[in-house]
C-alpha positions, 0 to 999 in steps of 0.5 A: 524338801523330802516330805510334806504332811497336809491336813484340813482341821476345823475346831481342833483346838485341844488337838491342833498344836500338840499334832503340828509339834509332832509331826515336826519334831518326827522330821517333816519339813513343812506342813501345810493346814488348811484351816475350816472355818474353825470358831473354836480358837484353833485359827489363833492357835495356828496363827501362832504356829504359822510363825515357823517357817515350816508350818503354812495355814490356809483358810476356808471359810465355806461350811460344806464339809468338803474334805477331798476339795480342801485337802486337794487345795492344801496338797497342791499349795505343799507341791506348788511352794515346796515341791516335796519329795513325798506327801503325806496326808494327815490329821488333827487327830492322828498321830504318825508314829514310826519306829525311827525318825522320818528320814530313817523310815523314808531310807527303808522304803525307797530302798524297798521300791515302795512308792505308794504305801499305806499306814494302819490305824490303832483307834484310841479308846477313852474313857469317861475321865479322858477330857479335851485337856487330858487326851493324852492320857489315853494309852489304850487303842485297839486294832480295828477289823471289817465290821461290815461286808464292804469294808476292807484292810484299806479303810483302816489305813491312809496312804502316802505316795511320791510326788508325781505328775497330777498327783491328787487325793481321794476318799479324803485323803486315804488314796490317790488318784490313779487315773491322773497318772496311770504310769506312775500308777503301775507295776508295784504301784498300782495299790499302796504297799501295806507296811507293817505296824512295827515300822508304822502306825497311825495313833487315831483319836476319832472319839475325843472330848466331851460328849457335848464336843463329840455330839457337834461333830457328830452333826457338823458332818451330817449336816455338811458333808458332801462327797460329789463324786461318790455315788449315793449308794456308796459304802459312806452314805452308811456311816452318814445315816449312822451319824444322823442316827447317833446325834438324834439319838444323843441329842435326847440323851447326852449321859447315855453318849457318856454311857455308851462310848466312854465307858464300853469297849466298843466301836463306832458301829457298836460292836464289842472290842475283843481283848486281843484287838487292844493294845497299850501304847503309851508313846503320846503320853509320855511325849506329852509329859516330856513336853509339859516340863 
């Protein structure tokens, strides 16, 4: 097999089965999910997703929002089954979109050398009117940028890299672990090759549903998130303490959620998007409308 995608999900029932028929249709030859407690129908939606040979669900019924850990799991079961060329780590609410098919944007990169790359984000933006049956609709996202001192170009995009020896993700699933393997890790490899936007981008719908939905996520990953190999002062603890900060706040006024990140152009941490950082991109929705008919 060439490439692999692997994703943990939980509760991503309006997403899950448009992102699986996707990421197939893009070329993947196997996606392996693992599926987190999800109490939202996404388990039902996956069984009848796992029938094609191609898609493989795992489950984990643990609360702990332990994403490294479950991506690990699923990336290795992806490596142990099909031993795929290349693996890509993805998500329910991202959206591979490249500027050819799989195998054609696969060609360009191993003619480059490129073993180890990342892809940018374009964050969606939403408006009151988008529901969890109509994000689709969205056809505005904007370019994110560093909005505090210890962020860089790299938290705004996830990387994909060559099977290899001990191969292992961290951050989530943003990086791989270089100290498994430091030969594969050298030379040119060392740190993912940035590859432009024309060639690749991941549509990214972090702010999604309702704001009743939004506000459950919100506190699902306060509430359980655990990174136990980070130190407490790392950068995440800030957006955690954010997410504390935000579902308190809303708890006590869900029309003020609505208010404030449906109807504004600003972002997680509240700051205004500025015109030259959105950009329309309708691919979603037109993919979506071909596939209703």
């Amino acid at each position: 097999m060439r490439a692999c995608g692997f994703m943990v999900v939980r509760d991503e029932h309006p997403l899950i089965e448009a992102n699986v028929r996707w990421h197939l249709a893009l070329g993947f030859e196997g996606l392996v999910i693992v599926d987190h407690a999800s109490t939202d129908g996404t388990s039902a939606v996956l069984a009848e997703l796992a029938q094609d040979a191609r898609v493989k669900v795992l489950y984990e019924a643990d609360e702990a929002f332990d994403h490294e850990k479950y991506a690990n799991r699923a990336l290795g079961f992806a490596v142990d089954h099909w031993n795929p060329e290349w693996l890509f780590p993805l998500d329910a609410d991202e959206f591979l979109h490249l500027s050819t098919r799989l195998s054609e944007f696969l060609d360009t990169v191993e003619r480059d050398g490129i073993s180890y790359g990342s892809i940018k984000w374009l964050n969606a933006l939403p408006t009151v009117t988008t529901s969890q049956r109509s994000v689709f609709e969205t056809v505005r996202f904007y370019d994110p940028w560093p909005e505090r001192t210890w962020e860089d170009d790299g938290h705004y995009r996830k990387s994909f890299c060559r099977s290899h020896e001990g191969i292992e993700v961290v951050v989530g699933g943003h990086y791989f672990r270089r100290e498994n393997n430091p030969l594969f890790f050298s030379g040119p490899a060392q740190s993912p090759i940035p590859l432009p936007a024309t060639a690749a981008r991941l549509l990214h719908f972090e702010r999604r549903g309702t704001p009743h939905a939004l506000l459950a996520k919100w506190r699902m990953q306060a509430d359980h998130l655990v990174e136990p190999r980070y130190p407490a002062d790392a950068p995440w603890t800030e957006k955690l303490e954010r997410l504390r900060e935000l579902s308190s706040r809303y708890t006590k006024d869900v029309g003020g959620l609505e208010a404030d990140w449906f109807e504004s152009d600003r972002t997680f941490w509240g700051a205004p998007i500025p015109p030259e950082r959105i950009q329309i991109c309708t691919v979603l929705r037109d993919w979506n409308e071909r596939a209703a008919r």
